[in-house]
C-alpha positions in Angstrom: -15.7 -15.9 -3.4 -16.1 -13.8 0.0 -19.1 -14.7 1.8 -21.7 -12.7 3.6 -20.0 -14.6 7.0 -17.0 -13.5 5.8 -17.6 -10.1 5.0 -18.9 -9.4 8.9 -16.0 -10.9 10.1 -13.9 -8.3 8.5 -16.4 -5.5 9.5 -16.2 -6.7 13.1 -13.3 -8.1 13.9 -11.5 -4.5 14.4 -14.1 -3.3 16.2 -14.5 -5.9 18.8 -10.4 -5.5 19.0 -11.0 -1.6 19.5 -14.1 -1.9 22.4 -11.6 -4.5 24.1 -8.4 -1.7 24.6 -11.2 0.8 25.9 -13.0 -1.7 28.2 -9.2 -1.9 29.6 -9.1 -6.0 28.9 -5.9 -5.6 26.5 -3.5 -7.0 28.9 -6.6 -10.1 29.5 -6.5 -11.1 26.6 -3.0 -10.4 25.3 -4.3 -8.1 22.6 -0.9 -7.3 20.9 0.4 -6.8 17.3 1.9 -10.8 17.9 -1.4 -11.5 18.7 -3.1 -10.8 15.2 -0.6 -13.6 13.8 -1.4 -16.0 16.2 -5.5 -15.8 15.8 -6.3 -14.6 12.1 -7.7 -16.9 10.4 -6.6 -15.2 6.8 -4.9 -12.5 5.4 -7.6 -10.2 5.2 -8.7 -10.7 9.0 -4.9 -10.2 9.5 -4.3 -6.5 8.2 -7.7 -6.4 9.6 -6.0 -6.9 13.1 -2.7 -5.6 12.6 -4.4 -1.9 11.7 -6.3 -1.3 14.7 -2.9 -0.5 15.7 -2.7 2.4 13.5 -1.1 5.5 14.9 -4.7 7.6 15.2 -5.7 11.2 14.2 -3.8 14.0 15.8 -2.0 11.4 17.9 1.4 13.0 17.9 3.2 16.3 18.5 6.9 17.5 17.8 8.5 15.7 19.9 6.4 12.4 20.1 6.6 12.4 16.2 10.3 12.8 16.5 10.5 10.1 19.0 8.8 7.8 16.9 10.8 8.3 14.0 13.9 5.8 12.8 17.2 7.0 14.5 20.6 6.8 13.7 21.1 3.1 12.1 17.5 2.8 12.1 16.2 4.1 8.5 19.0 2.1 6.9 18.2 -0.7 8.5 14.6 -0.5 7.8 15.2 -0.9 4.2 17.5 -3.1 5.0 14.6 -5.3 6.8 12.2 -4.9 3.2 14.7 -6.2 1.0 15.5 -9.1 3.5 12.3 -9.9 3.0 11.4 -9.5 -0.2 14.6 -12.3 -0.4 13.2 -14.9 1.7 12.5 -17.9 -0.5 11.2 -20.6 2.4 11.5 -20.3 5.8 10.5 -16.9 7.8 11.7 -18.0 11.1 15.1 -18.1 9.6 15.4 -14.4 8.8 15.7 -11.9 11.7 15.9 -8.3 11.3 19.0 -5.3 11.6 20.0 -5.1 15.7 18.9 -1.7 15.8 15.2 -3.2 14.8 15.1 -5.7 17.1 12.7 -5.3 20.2 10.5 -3.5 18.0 10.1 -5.5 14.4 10.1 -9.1 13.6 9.3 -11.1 10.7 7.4 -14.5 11.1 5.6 -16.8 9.1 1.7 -16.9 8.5 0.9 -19.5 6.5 2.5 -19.5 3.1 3.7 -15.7 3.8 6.4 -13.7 5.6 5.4 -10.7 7.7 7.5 -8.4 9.1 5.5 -6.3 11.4 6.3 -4.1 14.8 5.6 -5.9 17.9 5.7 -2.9 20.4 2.9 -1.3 21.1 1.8 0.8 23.5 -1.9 1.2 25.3 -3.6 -0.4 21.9 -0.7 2.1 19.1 2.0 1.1 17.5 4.9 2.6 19.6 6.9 3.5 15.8 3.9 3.3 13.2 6.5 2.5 10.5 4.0 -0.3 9.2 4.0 -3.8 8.0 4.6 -5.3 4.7 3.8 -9.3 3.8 5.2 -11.6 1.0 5.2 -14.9 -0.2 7.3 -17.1 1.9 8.6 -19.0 -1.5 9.8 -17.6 -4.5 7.6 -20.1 -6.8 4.6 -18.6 -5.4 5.2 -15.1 -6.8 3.2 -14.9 -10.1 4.0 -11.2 -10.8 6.3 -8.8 -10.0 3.4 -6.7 -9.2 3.9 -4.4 -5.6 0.8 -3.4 -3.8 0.6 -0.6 -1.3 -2.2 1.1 0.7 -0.6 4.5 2.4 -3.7 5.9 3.8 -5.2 3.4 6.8 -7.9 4.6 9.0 -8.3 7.5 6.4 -9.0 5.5 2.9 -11.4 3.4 4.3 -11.3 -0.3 3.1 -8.2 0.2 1.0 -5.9 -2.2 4.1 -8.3 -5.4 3.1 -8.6 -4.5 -0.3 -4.9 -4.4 -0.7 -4.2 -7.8 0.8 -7.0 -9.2 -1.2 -6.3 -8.3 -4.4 -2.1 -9.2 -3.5 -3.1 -12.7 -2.6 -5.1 -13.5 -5.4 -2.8 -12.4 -8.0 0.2 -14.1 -6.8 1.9 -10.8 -6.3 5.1 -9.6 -5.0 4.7 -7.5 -1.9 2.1 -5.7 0.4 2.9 -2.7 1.8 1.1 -0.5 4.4 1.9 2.4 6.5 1.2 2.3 10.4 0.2 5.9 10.7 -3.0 7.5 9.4 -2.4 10.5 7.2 -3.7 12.7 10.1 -1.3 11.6 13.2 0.2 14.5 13.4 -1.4 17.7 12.0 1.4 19.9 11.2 2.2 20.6 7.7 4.9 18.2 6.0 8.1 19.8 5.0 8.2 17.9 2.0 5.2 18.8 -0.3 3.9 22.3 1.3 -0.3 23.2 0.5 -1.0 26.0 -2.0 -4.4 27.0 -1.4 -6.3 27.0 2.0 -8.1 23.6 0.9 -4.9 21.6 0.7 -3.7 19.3 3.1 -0.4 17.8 3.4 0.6 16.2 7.2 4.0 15.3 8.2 2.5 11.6 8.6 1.1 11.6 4.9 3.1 8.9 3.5 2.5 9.9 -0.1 3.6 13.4 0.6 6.5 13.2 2.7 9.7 11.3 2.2 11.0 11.4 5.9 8.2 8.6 6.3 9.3 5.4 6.8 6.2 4.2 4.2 9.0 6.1 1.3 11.6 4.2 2.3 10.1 1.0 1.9 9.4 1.8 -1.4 12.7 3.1 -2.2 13.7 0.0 -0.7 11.4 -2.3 -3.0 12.3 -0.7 -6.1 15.7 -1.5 -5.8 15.3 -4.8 -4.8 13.1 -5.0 -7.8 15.4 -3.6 -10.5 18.6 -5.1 -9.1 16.8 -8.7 -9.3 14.9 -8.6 -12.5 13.9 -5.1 -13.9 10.1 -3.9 -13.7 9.1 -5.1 -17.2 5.4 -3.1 -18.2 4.4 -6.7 -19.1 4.5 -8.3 -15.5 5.7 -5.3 -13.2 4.5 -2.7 -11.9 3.2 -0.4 -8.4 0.0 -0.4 -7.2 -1.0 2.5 -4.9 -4.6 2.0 -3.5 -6.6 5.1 -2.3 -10.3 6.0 -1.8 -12.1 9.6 -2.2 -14.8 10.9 -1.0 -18.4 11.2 -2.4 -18.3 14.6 -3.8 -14.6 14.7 -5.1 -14.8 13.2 -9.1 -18.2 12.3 -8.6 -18.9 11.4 -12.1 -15.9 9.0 -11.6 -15.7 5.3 -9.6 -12.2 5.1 -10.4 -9.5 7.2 -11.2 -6.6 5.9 -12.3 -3.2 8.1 -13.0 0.8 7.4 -13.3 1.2 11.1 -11.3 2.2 13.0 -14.6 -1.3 15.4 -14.3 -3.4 16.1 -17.6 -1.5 18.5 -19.5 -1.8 18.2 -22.9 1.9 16.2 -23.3 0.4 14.2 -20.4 -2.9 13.0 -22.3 -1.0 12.5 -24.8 1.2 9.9 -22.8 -2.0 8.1 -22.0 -3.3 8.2 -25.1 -0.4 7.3 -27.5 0.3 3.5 -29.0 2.7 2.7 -26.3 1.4 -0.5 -24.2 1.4 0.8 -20.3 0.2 -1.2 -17.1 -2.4 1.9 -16.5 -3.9 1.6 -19.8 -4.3 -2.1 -19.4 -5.8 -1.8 -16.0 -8.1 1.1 -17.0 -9.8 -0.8 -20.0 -9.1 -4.4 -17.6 -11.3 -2.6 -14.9 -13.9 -1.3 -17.3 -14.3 -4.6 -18.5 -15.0 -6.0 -15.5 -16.7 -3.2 -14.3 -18.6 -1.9 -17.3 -21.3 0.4 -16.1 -19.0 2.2 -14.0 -17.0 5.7 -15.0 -13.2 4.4 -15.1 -11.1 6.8 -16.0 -7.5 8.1 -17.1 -6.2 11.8 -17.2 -6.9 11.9 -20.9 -10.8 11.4 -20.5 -11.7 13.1 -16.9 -11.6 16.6 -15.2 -10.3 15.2 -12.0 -7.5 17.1 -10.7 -6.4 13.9 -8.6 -3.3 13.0 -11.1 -1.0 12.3 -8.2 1.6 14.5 -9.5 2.6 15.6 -5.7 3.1 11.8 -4.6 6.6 11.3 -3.6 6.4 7.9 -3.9 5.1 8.3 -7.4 7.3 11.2 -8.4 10.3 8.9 -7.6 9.3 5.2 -9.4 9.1 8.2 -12.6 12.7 8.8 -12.4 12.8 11.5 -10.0 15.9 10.8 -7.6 15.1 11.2 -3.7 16.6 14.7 -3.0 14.4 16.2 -6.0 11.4 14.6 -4.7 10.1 17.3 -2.7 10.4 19.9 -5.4 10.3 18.4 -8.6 7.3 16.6 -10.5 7.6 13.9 -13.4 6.8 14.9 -16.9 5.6 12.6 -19.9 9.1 12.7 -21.0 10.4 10.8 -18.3 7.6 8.9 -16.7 8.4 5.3 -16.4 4.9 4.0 -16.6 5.7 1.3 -13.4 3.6 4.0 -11.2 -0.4 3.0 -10.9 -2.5 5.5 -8.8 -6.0 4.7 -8.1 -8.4 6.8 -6.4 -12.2 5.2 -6.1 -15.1 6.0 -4.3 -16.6 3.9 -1.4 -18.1 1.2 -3.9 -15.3 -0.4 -5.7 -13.8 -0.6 -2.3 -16.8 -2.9 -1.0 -15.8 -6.8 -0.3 -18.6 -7.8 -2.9 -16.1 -6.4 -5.6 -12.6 -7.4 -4.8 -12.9 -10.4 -7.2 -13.8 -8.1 -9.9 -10.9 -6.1 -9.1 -8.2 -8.8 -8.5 -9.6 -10.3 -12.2 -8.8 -7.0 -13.9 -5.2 -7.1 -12.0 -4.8 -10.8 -13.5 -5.7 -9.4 -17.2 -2.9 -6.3 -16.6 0.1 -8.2 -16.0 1.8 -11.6 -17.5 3.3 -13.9 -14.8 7.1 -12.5 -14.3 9.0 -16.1 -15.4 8.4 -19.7 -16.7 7.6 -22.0 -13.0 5.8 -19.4 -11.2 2.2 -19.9 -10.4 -0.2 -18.7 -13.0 -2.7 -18.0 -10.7 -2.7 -18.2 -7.3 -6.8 -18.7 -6.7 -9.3 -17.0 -5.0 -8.4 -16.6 -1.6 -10.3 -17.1 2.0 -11.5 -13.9 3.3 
């Protein structure tokens, strides 16, 4: 259970990290992405630390954003770096990442986890903004092949801790998050273009563009997933974390979608008598939350289905060069996608054990010897 102590050191810890780069006593105090694994006290603090490294709004232009992206070897080896660690089963130290990552990514232990993270940074920013992911550092520790992402820091507020929360209490696979906020560089992606004036989709939007880095991990991670065991809807499955604002689904704390919209073929998809991780999670959640509105496509208005999420579009079957142009359908859908939007509150600290419960309830543990459940962790 998170404690009020614990809660303000999550609030504050970033910010004191933030007033130190603009009182200029970075270098003092060797204030550095190595830094956060050498001082944070949990895994919460941690992301907590590592984020205040995020790329920041309007940061970039052409040719800073093309500067920062992977080169030659680079994108390869990127996903190469994931699914090295996703395959570490003891000691971190022992794993080192591609040569063309090296200088500018690691991986290193914090306590029972592997990190891998970017070390170069650059007056307070990550000099690439590719982002950081975090497993278990043994294989016995995994309860569920369950991967949790959050592609939206400094944007969807309190998603980062939420994220690593909820991964460390279930005993799941992986946690994934971008190092860019979806507004480092304004100009529209090329991937998933707006259609209406009030539509917004930037080249550093992770969810709508697969030349980020954030796609490629998850490319990566599926394949590491469905080579090792498969993704069965009993103990598998993707968890994308997002947050909306006040006025958008109002009537609605959480939404919850697998990015096939709410066409009729579509509601029926979520309202059929197949079992499915989002149906589980959306009556798992109400359970635990039950005077909130928790909701699927099949019972709400809300036009936030994530049928234009790349990531999405390809763990339903899409392959990568249709991404960009083609949506899932109920026919296809593979269920393993689970899109959550939620307002400010279920994002608050006082309701990540709620949340991590309902995750518990959704999914069985992936093999006989894995933990059943890992605890509720330190904040």
């Amino acid at each position: 259970m998170q404690t009020t102590l614990d809660r303000w050191t999550d609030i504050l810890q970033p910010i004191f990290y933030s007033l130190l780069w603009l009182l200029g006593l970075q270098t003092d105090l060797d204030l550095s992405p190595g830094s956060c694994i050498r001082t944070s006290p949990t895994i919460t603090a941690l992301v907590s630390c590592l984020d205040t490294f995020t790329v920041p709004h309007s940061y970039y232009d052409n040719a800073t954003y093309s500067l920062a992206q992977p080169v030659g070897s680079q994108r390869r080896d990127w996903k190469l770096a994931v699914t090295t660690l996703l395959s570490v089963d003891g000691d971190c130290s022992a794993t080192s990442v591609p040569l063309s990552l090296q200088g500018l990514y690691v991986i290193e232990s914090f306590g029972g986890f592997c990190v891998l993270y970017e070390t170069a940074s650059r007056s307070g920013t990550y000099v690439k903004g590719w982002g950081f992911m975090i497993v278990p550092a043994f294989r016995p520790l995994v309860s569920r092949s369950v991967h949790i992402s959050a592609p939206h820091p400094g944007y969807d507020l309190g998603t980062i801790q939420q994220a690593a929360y909820i991964f460390q209490s279930t005993g799941s696979n992986s946690l994934l998050v971008t190092g860019r906020t979806r507004t480092a560089y304004l100009n529209n992606s090329n991937c998933i273009l707006p259609v209406s004036a009030s539509q917004d989709y930037y080249r550093t939007d992770p969810a709508h563009n697969n030349e980020e880095p954030f796609f490629d991990a998850n490319v990566a991670i599926y394949e590491w997933q469905h080579q090792r065991l498969g993704c069965p809807p009993s103990s598998c499955g993707f968890l994308q974390l997002h947050g909306k604002g006040a006025s958008t689904c109002s009537s609605d704390q959480i939404f919850l979608s697998s990015g096939i919209g709410n066409s009729s073929s579509s509601q029926a998809w979520y309202t059929d008598d197949v079992d499915r991780p989002i149906k589980r999670l959306q009556q798992n959640l109400q359970d635990n939350f039950p005077s909130w509105k928790i909701s699927l496509p099949s019972d709400s208005t809300c036009p936030l289905t994530a049928t234009k999420n790349v990531v999405g579009r390809y763990l339903n079957g899409i392959h990568i060069p249709r991404v960009c142009s083609t949506a899932a359908t109920s026919k296809i859908a593979t269920g393993e996608f689970l899109h959550a939007e939620q307002a400010s509150l279920p994002r608050d600290p006082q309701h990540y054990d709620a949340w991590s419960r309902a995750v518990l309830e959704t999914f069985d543990t992936c093999a006989d010897g894995m933990a059943m459940n890992p605890g509720v962790p330190a904040i």
